[in-house]
C-alpha positions in Angstrom: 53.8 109.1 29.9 51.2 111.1 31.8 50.2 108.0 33.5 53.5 107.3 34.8 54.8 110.8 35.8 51.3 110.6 37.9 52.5 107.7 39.5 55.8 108.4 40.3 54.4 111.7 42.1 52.4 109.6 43.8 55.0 107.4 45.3 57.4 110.2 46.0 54.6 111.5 48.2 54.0 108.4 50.0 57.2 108.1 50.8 57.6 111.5 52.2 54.7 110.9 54.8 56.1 107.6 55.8 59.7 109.5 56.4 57.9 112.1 58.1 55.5 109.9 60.3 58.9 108.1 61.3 61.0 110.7 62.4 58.0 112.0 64.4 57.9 108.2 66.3 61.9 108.5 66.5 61.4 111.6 68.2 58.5 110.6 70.8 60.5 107.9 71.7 63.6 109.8 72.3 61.5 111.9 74.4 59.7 109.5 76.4 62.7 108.8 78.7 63.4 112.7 79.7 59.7 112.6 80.4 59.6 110.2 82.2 62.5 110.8 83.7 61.3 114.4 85.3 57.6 112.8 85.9 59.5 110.6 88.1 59.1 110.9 92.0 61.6 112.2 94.1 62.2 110.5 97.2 61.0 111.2 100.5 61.2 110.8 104.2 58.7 112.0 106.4 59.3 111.4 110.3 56.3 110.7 113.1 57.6 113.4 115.6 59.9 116.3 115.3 61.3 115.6 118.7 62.7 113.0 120.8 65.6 112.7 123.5 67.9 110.2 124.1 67.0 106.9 124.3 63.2 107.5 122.1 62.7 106.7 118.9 61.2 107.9 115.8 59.6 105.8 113.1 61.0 107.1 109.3 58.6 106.6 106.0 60.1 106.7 102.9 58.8 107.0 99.4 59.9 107.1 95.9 63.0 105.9 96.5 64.5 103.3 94.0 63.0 99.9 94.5 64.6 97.2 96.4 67.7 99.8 97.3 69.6 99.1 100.5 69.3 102.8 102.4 71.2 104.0 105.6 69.7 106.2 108.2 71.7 108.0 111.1 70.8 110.6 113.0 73.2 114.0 112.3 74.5 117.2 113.6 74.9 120.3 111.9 72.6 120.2 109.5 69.8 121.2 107.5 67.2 119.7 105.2 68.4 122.4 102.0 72.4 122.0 103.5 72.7 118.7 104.0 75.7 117.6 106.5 78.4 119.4 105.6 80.5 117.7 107.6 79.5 114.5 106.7 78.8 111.1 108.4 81.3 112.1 110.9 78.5 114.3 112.3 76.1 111.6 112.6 75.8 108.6 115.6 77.0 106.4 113.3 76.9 103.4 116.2 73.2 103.9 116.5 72.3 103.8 112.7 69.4 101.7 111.0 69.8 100.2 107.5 66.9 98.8 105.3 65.8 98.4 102.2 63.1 99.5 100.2 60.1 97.3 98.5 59.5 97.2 95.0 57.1 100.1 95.1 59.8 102.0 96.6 58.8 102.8 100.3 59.6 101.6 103.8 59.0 101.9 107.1 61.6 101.6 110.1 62.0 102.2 113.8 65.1 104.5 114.4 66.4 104.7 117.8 67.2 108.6 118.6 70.9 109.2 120.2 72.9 112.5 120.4 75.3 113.2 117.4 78.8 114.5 117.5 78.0 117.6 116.3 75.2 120.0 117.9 72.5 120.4 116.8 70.3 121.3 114.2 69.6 117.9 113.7 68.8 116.2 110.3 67.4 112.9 110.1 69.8 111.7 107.3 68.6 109.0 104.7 70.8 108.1 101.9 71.4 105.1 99.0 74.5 103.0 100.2 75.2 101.5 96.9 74.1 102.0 93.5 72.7 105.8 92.1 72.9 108.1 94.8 70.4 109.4 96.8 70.0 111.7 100.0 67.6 113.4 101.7 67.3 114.8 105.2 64.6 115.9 107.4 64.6 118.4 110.4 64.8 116.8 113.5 65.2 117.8 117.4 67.3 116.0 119.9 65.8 117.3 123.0 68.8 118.6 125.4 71.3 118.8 123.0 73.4 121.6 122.5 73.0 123.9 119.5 75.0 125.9 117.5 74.7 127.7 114.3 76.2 126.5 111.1 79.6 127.6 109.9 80.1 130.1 107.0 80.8 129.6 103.6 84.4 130.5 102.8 84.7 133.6 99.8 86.1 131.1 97.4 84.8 128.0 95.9 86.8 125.1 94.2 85.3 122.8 92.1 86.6 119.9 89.7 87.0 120.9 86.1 88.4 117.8 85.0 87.9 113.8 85.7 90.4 112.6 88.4 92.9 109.7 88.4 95.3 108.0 90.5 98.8 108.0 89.4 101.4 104.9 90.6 101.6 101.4 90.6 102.1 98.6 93.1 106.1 96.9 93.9 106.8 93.8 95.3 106.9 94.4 98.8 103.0 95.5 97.8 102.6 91.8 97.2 103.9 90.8 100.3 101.2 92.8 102.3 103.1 96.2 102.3 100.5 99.5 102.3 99.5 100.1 98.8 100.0 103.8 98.2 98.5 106.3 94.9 98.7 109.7 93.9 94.9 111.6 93.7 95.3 113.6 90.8 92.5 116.3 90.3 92.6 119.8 88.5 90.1 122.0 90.3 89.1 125.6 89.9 87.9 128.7 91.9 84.5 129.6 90.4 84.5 132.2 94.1 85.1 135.4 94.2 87.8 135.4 96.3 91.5 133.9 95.8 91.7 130.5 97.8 95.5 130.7 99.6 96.8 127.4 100.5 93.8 125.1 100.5 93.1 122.4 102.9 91.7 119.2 101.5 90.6 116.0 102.9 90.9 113.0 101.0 89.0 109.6 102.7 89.2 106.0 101.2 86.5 103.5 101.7 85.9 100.0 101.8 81.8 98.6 101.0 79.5 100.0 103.5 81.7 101.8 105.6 82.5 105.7 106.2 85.4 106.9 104.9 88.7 107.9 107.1 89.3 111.4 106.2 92.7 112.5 106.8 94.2 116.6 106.0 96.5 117.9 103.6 97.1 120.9 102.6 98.1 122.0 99.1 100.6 124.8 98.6 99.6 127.7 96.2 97.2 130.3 95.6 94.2 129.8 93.1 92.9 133.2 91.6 89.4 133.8 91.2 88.6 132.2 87.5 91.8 130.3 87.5 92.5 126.6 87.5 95.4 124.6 89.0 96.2 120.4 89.2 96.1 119.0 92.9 98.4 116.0 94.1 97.1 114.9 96.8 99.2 111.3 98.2 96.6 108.1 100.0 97.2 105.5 101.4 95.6 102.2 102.5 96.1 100.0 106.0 98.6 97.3 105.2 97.3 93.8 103.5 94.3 95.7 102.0 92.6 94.6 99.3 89.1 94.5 97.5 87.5 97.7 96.4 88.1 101.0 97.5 86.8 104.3 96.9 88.6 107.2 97.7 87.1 110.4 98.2 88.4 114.2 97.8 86.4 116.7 100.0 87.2 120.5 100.5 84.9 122.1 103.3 82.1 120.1 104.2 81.7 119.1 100.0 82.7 115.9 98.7 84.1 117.2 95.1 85.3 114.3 93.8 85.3 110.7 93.7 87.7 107.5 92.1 87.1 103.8 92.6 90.3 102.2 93.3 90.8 98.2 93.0 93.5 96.6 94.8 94.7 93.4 94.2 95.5 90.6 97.2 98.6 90.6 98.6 99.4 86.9 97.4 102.9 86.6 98.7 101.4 86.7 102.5 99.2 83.6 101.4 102.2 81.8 99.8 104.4 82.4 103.0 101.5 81.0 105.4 101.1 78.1 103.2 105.3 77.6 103.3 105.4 78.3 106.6 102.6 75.3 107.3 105.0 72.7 105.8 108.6 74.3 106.9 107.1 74.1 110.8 105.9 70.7 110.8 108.9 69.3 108.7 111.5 71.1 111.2 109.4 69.4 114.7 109.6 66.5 113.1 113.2 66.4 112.6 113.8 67.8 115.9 111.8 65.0 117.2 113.9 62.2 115.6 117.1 63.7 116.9 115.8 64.0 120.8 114.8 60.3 120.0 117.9 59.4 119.2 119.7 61.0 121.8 117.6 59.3 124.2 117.6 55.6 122.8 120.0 53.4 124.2 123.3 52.1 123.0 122.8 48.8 121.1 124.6 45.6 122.0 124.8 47.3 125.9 124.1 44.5 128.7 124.8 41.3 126.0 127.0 38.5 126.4 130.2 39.0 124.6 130.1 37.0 121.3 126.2 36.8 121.0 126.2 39.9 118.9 128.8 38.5 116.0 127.3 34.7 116.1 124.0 36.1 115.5 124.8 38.7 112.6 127.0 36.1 110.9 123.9 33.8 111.3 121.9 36.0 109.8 123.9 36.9 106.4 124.0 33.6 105.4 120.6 32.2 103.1 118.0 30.6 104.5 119.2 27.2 103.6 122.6 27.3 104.8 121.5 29.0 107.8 123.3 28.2 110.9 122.4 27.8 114.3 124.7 28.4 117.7 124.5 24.5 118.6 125.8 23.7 114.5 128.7 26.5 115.1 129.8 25.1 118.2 129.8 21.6 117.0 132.1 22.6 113.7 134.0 24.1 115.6 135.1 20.7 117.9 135.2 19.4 114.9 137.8 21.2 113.4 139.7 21.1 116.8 139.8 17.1 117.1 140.9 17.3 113.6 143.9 19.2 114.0 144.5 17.1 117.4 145.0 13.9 114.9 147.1 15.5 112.2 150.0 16.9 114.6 149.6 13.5 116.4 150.3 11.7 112.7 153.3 14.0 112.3 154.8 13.3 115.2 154.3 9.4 114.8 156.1 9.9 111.5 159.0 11.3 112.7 159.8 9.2 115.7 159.5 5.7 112.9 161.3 7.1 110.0 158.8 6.6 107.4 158.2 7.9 104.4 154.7 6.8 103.2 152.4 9.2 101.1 151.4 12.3 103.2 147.7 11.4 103.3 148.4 7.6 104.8 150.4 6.8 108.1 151.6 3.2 109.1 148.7 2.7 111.5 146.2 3.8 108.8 147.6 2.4 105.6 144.3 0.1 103.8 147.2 -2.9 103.0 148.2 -3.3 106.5 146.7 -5.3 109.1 146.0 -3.6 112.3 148.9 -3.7 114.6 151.8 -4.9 111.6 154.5 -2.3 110.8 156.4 -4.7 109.1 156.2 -7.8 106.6 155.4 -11.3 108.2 158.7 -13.3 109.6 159.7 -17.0 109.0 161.0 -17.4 112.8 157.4 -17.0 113.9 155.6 -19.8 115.5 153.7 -22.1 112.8 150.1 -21.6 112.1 147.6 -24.0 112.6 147.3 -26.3 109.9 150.0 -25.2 107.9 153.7 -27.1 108.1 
């Protein structure tokens, strides 16, 4: 008994260390990601000059930025390295802008050409992630002879999104048939200022894969108290025929506070009319074509002799071994006239002698008769030779 109370002590103590040396794995694994995580580089640019004018160029060097990442780098007004651009890329020369991507250690190296921005100045160099995580950074930079001017205030209140944003609607038919395709941004935001924010102006701005967003005003009606919370329809709407993946974006100030991917499907009744529309045209020339033809063929039978038209089609529907030819029609045809010739000359015969023979045999043409007798032979005739 001793012996086995020892021993099940000494398994219930094994199996403690093992659950204890377990969880402590479990828990240096779960922690190896957030360590690594916050070990990881942030990503840099660094610039070779802080100056340049129109028409110069600066070369940009970037590291720790995610490997093999396509990045975009413009050169922006109204900005600051700890700001960013408010005002977004609309501040930037977006004409002149460099993209390129980074190695698989996660640098690069590129030439961008220095141009004036929209804005004034200060100028940021702005570097940022065009797809996947995102990523910006911007470095002070100097556009020699451009004008500066100093950033704008912050306004006393300060919305923010308290709750995940959708987009309400659907798509009709005339959608399908390349009409605009038009949502409603739905967002509940509140005021975490301390300052009421009266009628707010928002921007809302839809893009399409590499491309800036449009931004376009509108302005919501309402007050939002300090610490209060309200729900924000905002209406968008995309160029007609659009289609492919869109993201629209809600900004208020120079902050983008929300974002919702929108997929829009093709308008596939603009493809089925093209395709009708490619065998409808075609179908109608051709008909038209047939009709000027026959308009413009002559009449037939015009400049024939008269009767060549009949001979010929009555040749034609008999078979091909009773077939007929012009020199056989005219031929039956005198035959059939001498025939009738000799019958009303029979009749008349016939009626001028008095005799009543069969119908199909006259006197001249009875079988019994000799040629030249109408009558039986006489006994006044003169004798024959050799005969009494």
């Amino acid at each position: 008994m001793n012996v086995q109370r020892t021993w099940r002590r000494g398994h219930a103590v094994v199996l403690a260390l093992a659950l204890a040396l377990a969880f402590a794995l479990l828990g240096a694994t779960a922690a190896a990601p957030g360590a690594g995580a916050a070990d990881a580089p942030k990503p840099t640019v660094t610039l070779s000059k802080s100056q340049a004018g129109t028409g110069g160029s600066v070369t940009v060097t970037g590291k720790g930025w995610r490997p093999r990442a396509l990045l975009m780098m413009l050169v922006c007004g109204q900005g600051t390295p700890a700001a960013g651009v408010p005002g977004g890329t609309n501040s930037c020369a977006n004409a002149e802008g460099r993209a390129v991507t980074t190695g698989r250690d996660g640098t690069f190296r590129k030439r961008l050409p220095v141009a004036e921005p929209p804005k004034p100045c200060p100028c940021v160099v702005h570097v940022a992630t065009v797809t996947g995580e995102k990523a910006a950074v911007d470095a002070a930079f100097t556009v020699a002879g451009h004008p500066v001017k100093p950033l704008a205030k912050p306004r006393g209140g300060r919305l923010a999104v308290l709750a995940d944003t959708r987009l309400d609607g659907s798509s009709g038919l005339l959608t399908w048939f390349g009409s605009p395709p038009s949502r409603q941004l739905v967002v509940t935001v509140g005021n975490m200022g301390t300052a009421p924010v009266k009628d707010p102006v928002f921007q809302v701005g839809t893009s399409h894969g590499v491309f800036a967003p449009q931004w376009e005003e509108q302005q919501w009606r309402g007050t939002i108290a300090p610490g209060a919370k309200a729900r924000v329809r905002l209406s968008v709407e995309l160029p007609a025929g659009a289609h492919g993946d869109y993201l629209v974006s809600l900004r208020y100030g120079s902050e983008v506070i929300a974002e919702q991917p929108w997929g829009v499907g093709r308008p596939w009744g603009v493809t089925l009319f093209w395709v009708l529309l490619a065998l409808v045209v075609p179908a109608a020339v051709f008909r038209v074509g047939m009709v000027a033809v026959d308009r413009l063929r002559p009449a037939e039978g015009r400049g024939r002799p008269p009767g060549r038209h009949r001979t010929r089609r009555v040749g034609a529907a008999l078979p091909g071994a009773t077939r007929l030819t012009k020199n056989a029609l005219l031929a039956r045809a005198a035959l059939l006239r001498r025939t009738d010739t000799a019958s009303d000359d029979t009749a008349r015969t016939s009626r001028d002698t008095g005799s009543t023979g069969l119908p199909w045999f006259t006197p001249d043409t009875d079988p019994g008769a000799a040629a030249g007798q109408l009558s039986a032979p006489s006994d006044n005739g003169p004798p024959t030779k050799g005969k009494p």
